[in-house]
N, C-alpha and C positions, 0 to 999 in steps of 0.2 A: 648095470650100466643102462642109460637111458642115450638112444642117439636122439639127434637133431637134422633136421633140415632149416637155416639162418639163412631168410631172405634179405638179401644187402641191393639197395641201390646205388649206382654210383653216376658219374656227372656221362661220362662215357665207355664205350666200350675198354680204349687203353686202362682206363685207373683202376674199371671191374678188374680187367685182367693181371694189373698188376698187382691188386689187392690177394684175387684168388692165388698167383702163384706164391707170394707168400705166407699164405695164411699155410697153405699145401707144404712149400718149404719148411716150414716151421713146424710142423706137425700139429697145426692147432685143427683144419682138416683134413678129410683123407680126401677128399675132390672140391671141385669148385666147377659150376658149371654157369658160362654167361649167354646172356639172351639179350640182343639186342632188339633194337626200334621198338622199346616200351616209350609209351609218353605218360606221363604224371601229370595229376591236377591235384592242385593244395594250397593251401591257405598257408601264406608264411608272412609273418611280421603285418599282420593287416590284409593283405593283399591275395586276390587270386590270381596263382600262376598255373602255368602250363609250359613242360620241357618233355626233352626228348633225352630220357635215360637208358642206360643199362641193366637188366639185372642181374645179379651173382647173387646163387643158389648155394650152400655148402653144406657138406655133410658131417656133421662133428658130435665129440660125446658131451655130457653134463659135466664130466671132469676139466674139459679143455673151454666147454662155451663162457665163461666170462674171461678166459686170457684171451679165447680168439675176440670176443667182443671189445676188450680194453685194445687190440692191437687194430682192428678196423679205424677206429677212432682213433688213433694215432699215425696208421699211414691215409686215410681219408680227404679229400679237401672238401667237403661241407661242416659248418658248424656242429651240425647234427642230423647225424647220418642215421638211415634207418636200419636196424640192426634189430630184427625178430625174428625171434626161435620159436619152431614148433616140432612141438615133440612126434617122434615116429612112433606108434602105437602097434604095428605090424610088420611084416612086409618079409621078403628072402631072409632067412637065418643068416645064410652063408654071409652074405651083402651087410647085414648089421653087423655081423662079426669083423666083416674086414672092417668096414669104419673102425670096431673099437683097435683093433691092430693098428692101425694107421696113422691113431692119434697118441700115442703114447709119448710120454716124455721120452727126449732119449736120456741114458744113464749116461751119467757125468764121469 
């Protein structure tokens, strides 16, 4: 099992948070943690913009990161949202374990 930490932006704090508590509901993370008054600069369609986003942080396994990633993109309102995973290399045992506990399917 490989976990992940899957940086999400979102438009604002509300959408972070309702993105994270479903991802969380669903079992696709085991947390989701938001940080507000990010501001972004990026080039979209031509143009350079600059906003005042959210981010949501989450912690998920390799088993569950492309369903949590197909459902970001589904409950999201940008076209294309940013949705990158970086793998955890180390860190507390006990804390990677629980991520892998927390993302398990449930049994039907």
């Amino acid at each position: 099992m490989t976990a992940f930490l899957v940086y999400i932006t979102a438009n604002d704090t509300a959408e972070a948070k309702r993105i994270g508590r479903v991802l969380v509901e669903e079992q696709l993370a085991a947390c989701a943690n938001v940080l507000d008054g990010m501001t972004s600069i990026y080039r979209w369609q031509g143009e350079i913009c600059e906003d005042a986003e959210s981010v949501l942080i989450t912690k998920t396994t390799d088993t569950q990161l492309e369903a949590l990633t197909d459902r970001v993109k589904e409950l999201h309102s940008y076209d294309c949202p940013c949705v990158a995973a970086l793998p955890i290399t180390g860190g507390n045992v006990a804390f990677l374990d629980w991520i892998a506990e927390q993302t398990k399917a449930e049994v039907a």
